[in-house]
N, C-alpha and C positions, 0 to 999 in steps of 0.2 A: 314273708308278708303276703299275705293274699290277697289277690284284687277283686273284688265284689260283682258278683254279677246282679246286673238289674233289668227290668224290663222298663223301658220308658216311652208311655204314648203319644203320640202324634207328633212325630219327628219327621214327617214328609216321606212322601214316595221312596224317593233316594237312598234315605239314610236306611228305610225299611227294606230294601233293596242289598244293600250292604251289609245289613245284619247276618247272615248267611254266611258270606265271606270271611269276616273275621269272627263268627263261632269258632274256627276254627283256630287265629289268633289266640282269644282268649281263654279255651277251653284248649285242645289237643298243643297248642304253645304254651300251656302253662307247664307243661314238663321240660321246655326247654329254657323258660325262664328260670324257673328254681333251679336250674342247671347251674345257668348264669350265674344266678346271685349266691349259687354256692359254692363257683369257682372263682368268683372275681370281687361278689358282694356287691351287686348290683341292684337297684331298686325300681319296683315299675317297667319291671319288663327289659330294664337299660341293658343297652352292654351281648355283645355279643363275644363268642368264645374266642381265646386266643386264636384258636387253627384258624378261624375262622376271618379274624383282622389280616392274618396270611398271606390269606389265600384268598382274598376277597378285596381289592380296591373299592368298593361299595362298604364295606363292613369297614372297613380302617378308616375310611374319612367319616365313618357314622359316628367312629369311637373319638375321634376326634372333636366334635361337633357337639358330643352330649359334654365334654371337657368346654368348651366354650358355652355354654349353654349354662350350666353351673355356675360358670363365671361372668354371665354376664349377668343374670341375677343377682349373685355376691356384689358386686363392684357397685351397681346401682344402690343397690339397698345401703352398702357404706357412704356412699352420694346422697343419700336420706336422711343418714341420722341412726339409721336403724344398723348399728355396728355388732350387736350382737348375733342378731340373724344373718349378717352379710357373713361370720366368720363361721357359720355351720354349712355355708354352702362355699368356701375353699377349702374343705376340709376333703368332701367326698372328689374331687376327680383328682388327687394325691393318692390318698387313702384305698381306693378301690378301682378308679381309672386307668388312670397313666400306669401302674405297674404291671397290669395285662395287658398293656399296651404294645410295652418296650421289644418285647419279641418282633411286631410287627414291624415295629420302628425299623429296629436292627434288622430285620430283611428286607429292608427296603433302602437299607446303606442312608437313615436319618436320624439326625442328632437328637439328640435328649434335652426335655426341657424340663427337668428335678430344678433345678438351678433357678428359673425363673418362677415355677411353681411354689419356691419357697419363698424367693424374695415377696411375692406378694398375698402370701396367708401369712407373711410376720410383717407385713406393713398393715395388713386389716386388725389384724390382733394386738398388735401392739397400738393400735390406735395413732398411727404415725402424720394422716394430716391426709387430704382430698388431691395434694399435688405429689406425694408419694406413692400412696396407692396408684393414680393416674398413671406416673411414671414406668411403675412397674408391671403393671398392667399390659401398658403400650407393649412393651418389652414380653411380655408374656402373649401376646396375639402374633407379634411379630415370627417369635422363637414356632408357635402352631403354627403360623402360615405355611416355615420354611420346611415343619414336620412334613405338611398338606404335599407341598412342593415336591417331595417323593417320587407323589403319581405322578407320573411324567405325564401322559398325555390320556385324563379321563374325558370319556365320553358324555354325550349328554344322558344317556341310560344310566348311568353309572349312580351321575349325581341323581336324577330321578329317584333310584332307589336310598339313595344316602335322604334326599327331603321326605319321601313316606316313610323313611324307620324314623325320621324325626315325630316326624306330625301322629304316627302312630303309638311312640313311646310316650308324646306327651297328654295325648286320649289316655294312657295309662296310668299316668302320674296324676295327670287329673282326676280319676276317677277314685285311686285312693282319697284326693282331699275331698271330694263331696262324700257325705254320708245321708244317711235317710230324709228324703225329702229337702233336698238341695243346702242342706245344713255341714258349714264348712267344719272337715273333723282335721287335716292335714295342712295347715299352712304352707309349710317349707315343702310338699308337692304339689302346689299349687304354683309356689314361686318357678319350681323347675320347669313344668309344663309350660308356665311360659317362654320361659328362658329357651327350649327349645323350640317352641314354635318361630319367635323371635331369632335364633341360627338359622330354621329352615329358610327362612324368609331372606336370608344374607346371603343364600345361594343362589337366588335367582336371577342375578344378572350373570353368573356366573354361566348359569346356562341357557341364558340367551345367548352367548356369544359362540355356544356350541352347535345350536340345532338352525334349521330354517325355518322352522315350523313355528311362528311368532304366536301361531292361536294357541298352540299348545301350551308356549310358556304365559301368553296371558291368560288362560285358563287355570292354571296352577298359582299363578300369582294373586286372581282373584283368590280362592279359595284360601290363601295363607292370608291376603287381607281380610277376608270374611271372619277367621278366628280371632284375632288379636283384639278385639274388642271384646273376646269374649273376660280379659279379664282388666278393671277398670286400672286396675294399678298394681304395685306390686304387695301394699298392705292389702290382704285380702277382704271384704267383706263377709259379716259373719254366714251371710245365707247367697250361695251360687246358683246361679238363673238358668245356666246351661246344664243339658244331660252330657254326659261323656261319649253319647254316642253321636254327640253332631260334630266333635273330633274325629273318630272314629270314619265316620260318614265322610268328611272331609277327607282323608289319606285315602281312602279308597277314589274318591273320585281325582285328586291328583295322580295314583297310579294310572289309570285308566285315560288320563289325561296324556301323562306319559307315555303311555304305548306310541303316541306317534312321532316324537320329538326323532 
């Protein structure tokens, strides 16, 4: 899948500022994404390499994170009504997530969550009822916590990089669903994009509790509340108001936020 490159005017100082930066993202990363997605089958940039979930406490909780992200999209949309859409998005962090995962897992001496990943893509599918899915659900966040729980003692940089692969992958997912002239072509990455910005966003009390530097993390917390309106709900509307590069714009000024945490 190829992600689109476009030029988008008057996005502020900032964002114009940033474009720079992740040219390189977008362009000399796009050989590491196809990498990706043609070891793991990842989409929008998702998804970093096994070695890489490894050797990397920042990449294993990211991998982690786009698996909850997935799901929490899914789970609300079955919370809507909208059951058919909710069962395409427990498909993918079974299917292409968790199983480039499980190395990681396993060097990291953490359990497996197959078990609860199925319980609740056969409570969406089978159309089991709003207090089943719940159920299993619960159980299935609990079962990722104790994955998370691994890292013994991450830092606040750590998670920093874990909230900008977020916020960056979903500037990527977003940018598949808009098409020419803000015309939504990609539903189901529009849902994920949020769903990710929505994880980033769960991590940040997390690291408050890490750093001293309280401007730091309310400066990055601004910035994840500045997106999340970018999308009014989870049915998408047909025409998107946002460029993908005022996401984009966004993860960069969270890293940079982060340098002092």
């Amino acid at each position: 899948m190829e992600i689109k490159n476009r030029i988008w005017l008057g996005l502020g100082i900032v964002v114009a500022t940033s474009t720079a930066f992740y040219a390189g993202t977008r362009q000399g990363g796009m050989e590491h994404d196809m990498d990706a997605m043609t070891e793991e089958g990842g989409e929008g940039g998702e998804g970093a390499t096994t070695a890489e979930a490894i050797e990397s406490d920042a990449a294993y909780l990211a991998q982690l994170s786009f698996i909850r992200g997935h799901l929490n999209v899914g789970v609300n949309l079955y919370r809507e009504d909208a059951m058919d859409a909710s069962a395409t998005h427990m498909k993918h962090p079974a299917d292409e997530l968790y199983t480039a995962l499980l190395p990681a897992m396993e060097a990291r001496g953490a359990s497996g969550f197959a078990d609860e990943l199925e319980a609740l893509a056969v409570a969406v599918e089978q159309k089991q009822g709003a207090a089943a899915v719940d159920s299993a659900y619960a159980a299935l966040l609990d079962a990722i916590g104790k994955a998370e729980a691994a890292v013994k003692e991450p830092d606040a940089a750590t998670l920093v990089k874990v909230i900008v692969d977020l916020v960056r992958t979903a500037a990527a997912e977003y940018d598949i669903a808009v098409g020419e002239g803000g015309v939504l072509e990609n539903e189901h990455e529009y849902q994920d994009a949020l769903g990710l910005v929505r994880t980033a966003r769960e991590w940040v009390p997390r690291l408050a509790e890490l750093t001293e530097n309280a401007a730091a993390v309310t400066a990055i917390e601004a910035q994840l509340d500045m997106l999340l309106p970018i999308w009014p709900g989870l049915k998408a509307p047909p025409r998107l108001e946002t460029a993908p590069s005022v996401i984009y714009g966004a993860a960069a000024r969270i890293e940079i936020a982060g340098l002092k945490v």
